[in-house]
N, C-alpha and C positions, 0 to 999 in steps of 0.2 A: 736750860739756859739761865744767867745770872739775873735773878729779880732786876727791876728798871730801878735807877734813884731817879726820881723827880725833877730831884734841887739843880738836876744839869740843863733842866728844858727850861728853867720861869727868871726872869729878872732877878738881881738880887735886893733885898730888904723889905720884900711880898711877906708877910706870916703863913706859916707851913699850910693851915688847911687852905688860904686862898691861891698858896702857888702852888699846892697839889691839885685844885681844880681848875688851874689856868693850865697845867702840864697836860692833866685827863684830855680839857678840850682841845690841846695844843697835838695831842694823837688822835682824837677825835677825827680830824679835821684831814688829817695827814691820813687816815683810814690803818692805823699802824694801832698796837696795843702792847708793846713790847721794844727793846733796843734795835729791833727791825724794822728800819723804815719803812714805807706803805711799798709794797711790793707791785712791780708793774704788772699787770697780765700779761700773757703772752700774746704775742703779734702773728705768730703761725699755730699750724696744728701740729701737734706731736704725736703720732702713732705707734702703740706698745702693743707687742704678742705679750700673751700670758696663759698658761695652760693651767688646768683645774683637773688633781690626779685623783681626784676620788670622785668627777663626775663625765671624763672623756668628753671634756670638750677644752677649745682652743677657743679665745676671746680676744677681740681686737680694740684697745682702747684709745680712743680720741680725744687729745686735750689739747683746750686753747682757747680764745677770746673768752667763749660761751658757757667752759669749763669744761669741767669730764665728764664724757659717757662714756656707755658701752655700745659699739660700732657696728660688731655681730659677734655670732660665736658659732663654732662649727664645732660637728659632732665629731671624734677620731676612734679609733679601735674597731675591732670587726670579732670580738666575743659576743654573741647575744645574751648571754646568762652571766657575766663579769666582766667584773671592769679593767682596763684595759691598761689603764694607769700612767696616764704619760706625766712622764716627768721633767725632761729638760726641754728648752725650744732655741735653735741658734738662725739667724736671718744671713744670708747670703752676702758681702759688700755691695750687688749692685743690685743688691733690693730686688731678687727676680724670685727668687725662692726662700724656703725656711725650711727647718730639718724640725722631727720631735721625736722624740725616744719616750719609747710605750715599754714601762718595766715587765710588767706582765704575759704572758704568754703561756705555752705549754708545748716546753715549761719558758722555753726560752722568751726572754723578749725582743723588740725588734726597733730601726726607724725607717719614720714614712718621711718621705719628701712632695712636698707642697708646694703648687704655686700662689705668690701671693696678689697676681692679678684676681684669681678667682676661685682661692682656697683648694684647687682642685687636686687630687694626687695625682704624683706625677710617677712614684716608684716605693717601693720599702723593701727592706734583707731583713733577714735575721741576724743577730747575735748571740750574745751571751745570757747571762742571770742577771736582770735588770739592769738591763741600759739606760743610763742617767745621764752625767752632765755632759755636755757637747762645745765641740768649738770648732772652727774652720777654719781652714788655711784660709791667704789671703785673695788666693785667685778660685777660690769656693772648689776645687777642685779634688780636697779631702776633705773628710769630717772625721774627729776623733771624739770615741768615745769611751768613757768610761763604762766597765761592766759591774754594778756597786756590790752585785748579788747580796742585796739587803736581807730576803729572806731564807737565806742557802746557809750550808755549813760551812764556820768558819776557814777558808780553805784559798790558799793564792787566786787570786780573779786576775783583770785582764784591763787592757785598753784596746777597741777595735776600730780600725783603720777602715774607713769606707770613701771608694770611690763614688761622687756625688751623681758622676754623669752615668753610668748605670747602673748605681745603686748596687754595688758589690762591695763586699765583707774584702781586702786585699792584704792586711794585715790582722791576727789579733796580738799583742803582745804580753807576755805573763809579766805582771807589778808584783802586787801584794792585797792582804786582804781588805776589801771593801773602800775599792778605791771613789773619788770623788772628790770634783772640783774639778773638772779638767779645762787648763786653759793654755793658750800657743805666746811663746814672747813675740813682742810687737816686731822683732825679725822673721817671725817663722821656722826657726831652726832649730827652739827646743820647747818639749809639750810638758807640761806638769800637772799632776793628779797627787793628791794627798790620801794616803791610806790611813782609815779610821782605827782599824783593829792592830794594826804593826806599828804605829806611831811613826811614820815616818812621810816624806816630803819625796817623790819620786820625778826624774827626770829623764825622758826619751827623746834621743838624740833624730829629728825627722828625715834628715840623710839618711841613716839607716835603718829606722823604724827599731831600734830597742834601745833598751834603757841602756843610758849610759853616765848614771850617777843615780844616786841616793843617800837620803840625809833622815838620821835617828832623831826627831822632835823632844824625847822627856830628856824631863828639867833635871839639869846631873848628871844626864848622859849623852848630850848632844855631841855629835858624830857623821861626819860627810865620809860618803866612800865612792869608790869607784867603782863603775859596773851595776847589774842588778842582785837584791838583796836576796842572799838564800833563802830556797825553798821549803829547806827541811825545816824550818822552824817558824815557817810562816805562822802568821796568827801569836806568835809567845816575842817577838821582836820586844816589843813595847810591854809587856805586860802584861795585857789586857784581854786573854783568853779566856774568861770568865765574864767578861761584860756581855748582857745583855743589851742588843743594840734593836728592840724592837720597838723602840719610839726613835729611835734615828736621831739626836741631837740634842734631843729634852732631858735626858737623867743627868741629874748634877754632880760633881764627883763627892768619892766616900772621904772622909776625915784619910789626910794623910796619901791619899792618892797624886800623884806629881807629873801623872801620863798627860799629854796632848791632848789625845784623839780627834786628829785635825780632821775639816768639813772643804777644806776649802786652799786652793794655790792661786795666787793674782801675782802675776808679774807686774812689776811697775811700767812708766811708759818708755820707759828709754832699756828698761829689759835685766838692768845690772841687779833690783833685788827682785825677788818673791817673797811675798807675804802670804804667810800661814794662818789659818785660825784655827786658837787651837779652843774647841768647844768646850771640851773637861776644865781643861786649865784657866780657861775666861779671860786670854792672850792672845795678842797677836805677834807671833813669829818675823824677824826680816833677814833673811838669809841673802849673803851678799852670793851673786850667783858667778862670779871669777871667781871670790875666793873661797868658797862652797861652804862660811862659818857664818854662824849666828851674829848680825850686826846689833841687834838689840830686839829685847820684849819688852812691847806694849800693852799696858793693863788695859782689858777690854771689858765688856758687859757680858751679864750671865749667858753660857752657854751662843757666845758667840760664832755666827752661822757662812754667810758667805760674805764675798767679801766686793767691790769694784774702784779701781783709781779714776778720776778724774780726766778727762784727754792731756789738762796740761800739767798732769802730773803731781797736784798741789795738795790733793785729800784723796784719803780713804775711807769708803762708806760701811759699815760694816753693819750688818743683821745680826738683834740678838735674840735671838728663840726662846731663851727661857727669859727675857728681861723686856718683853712687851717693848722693844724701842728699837731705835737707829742710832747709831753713832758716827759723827761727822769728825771726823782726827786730823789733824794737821799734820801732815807728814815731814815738815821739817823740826817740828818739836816733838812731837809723839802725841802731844796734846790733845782732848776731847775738845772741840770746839764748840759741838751744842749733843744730843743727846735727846730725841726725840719718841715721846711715847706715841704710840700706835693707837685705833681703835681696838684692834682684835686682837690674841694671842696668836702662838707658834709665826714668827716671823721665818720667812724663806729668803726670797731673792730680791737681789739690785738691779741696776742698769742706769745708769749715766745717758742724759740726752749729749749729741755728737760738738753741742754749743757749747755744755757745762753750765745751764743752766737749769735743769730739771734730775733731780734722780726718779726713779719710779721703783715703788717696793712692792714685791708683792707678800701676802699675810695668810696663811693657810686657813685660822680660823677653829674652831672645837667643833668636835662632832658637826649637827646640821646647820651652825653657822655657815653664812655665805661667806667665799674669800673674798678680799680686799684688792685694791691696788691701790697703796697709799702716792702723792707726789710731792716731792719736796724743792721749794724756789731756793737755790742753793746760795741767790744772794740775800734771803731774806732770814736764809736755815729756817723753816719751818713748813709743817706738812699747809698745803693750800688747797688741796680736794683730793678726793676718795673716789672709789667706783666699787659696787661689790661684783662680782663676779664668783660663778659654780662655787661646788668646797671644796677646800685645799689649794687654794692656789699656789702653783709653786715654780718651775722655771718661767725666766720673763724675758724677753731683748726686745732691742730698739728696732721697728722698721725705717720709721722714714719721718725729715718733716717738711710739710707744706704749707701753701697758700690757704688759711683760715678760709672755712667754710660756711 
């Protein structure tokens, strides 16, 4: 954020160190330390899932009057000898259930469905090669998933269609390679997942369950078509069949490299764009989704991750992985509005409280560091408490808020 002047807060004709010390105690007082006024606590509790993929477990975290804690944590996976790896977590709209996709398996990975009265399972299917990011229609009655197959060969993967109420696989659909990000437009009628290794932007039409557009992301050669992108050359689309993608988001691109390699698809609120991020590039992408072309790039921060809008539409929060922060964008100018460093490294995921008054990020963390969940007062722009939780923290969504405890 922009350093404070002073000279806006103290009467005028004060000499500078007395009206710097009548400002200091002028924020003092106000409990503020910066162009953000003293931020109010919050009046209820807000409740976050957040899962930790390098120690299988799910954590539920509580913020509000008293500040943050950690609420509980449950154990997930059913490997004895490995971990199990869960990576994404989506909550139900009437808050009865929550889904999480466990990458790991054998070889396949799989998700479990939860309830969140009392954490208990309720069902899980298998899938694909690492099953990551998830979303829900709006009557919970699908879940879509991305199959990222992070550690497989570079080879077309998948999006799989699961019925919530008994937990069956009823579609998988073929994308492209190493897909992720997947989110539904606020109508429900069209799902998008970004493939890391094709460089492109995919779109499945939910009427039908297959793809029914796709859009080429490098810079140069941006490109919307119709239908789904050929197979035979999956993996060489973009380029980028030589990248090693075994830190997933953190390698920075080579001199001269102009690829994507996007992380992530966020539909806006009213559904007309998606926003791309493209992590190599350290952009974000806005694809008008009538007119299926590039509206404009947004310079973003290094190795920019995932992405979340606002409910009323006004900002974009965006995770940057390799740049230790959050970026808070004003999406009518493109603008950085504030830019937020982190406690911990490898930042992950967002989520938006339903008020627009809290974002929550979650921070993976190095090796045996614990993971984070940073939160940010969105009318203050600034982080205001931390929680650490397992390592790796990495998918995160909103359950619920209530009556302060």
């Amino acid at each position: 954020m922009e350093p404070v002047d002073y000279k806006h807060f103290v009467p005028p004709g004060l000499k500078w160190p007395i009206a710097r010390l009548v400002a200091l105690l002028f924020f003092a007082i106000l409990g503020a330390d910066g162009p953000a006024f003293a931020q109010a606590k919050p009046d209820k509790d807000y409740l976050v899932y957040v899962v930790s993929e390098a120690a299988d477990t799910i954590s539920l975290i509580r913020f509000g009057p008293s500040g943050a804690r950690l609420e509980r944590t449950v154990a997930t996976g059913d490997m004895p000898t490995d971990i199990d790896g869960p990576h994404g977590i989506a909550v139900s709209r009437d808050k009865q259930f929550y889904y999480v996709s466990l990458g790991h398996g054998r070889p396949f990975g799989s998700v479990w469905k939860y309830s969140t009265k009392d954490d208990r399972v309720l069902g899980k299917t298998t899938l694909g090669f690492f099953p990551a990011t998830m979303d829900l229609s709006a009557d919970g009655s699908l879940l879509y998933v991305v199959n990222f197959n992070l550690h497989g060969d570079m080879v077309p993967s998948s999006v799989s269609v699961v019925a919530t109420d008994p937990m069956l696989e009823v579609a998988r659909i073929p994308t492209c390679v190493m897909p992720h990000g997947s989110r539904l437009n606020p109508q429900g009628t069209k799902h998008y997942s970004a493939c890391m290794m094709d460089d492109m932007l995919v779109e499945i039409d939910t009427r039908t369950l297959k793809v029914s557009r796709h859009f080429l992301l490098t810079k140069g050669r941006e490109l919307g078509m119709i239908g789904p992108p050929a197979t035979a050359k999956a993996g060489t689309t973009g380029g980028m069949k030589h990248m090693d993608m075994g830190g997933h988001g953190m390698e920075a691109p080579k001199p001269g490299d102009v690829t994507c390699s996007p992380t992530w698809a966020q539909p806006s609120t009213t559904g007309s764009s998606i926003f791309v991020a493209c992590n190599k590039s350290d952009e974000i992408v806005e694809i008008d989704a009538m007119k299926w072309k590039v509206v404009r790039r947004l310079p973003a921060r290094a190795g920019v991750y995932n992405l979340a809008v606002t409910h009323d539409g006004s900002r974009l929060f965006a995770t940057n992985k390799r740049d230790q922060s959050v970026s808070i964008i004003d999406l009518k100018t493109g603008g950085e509005l504030a830019r937020l460093p982190t406690r911990r490294k490898v930042l992950h995921g967002v989520v938006v409280s339903p008020d627009d008054r809290y974002a929550f990020i979650s921070v993976e963390g190095i090796g045996a560091e614990p993971g984070t969940v940073e939160i940010i007062d969105l009318t203050a722009l600034r982080i205001v408490a931390s929680v650490d939780v397992a390592e790796q923290a990495a998918g995160i969504d909103f359950l619920r808020i209530e009556p302060a405890k």
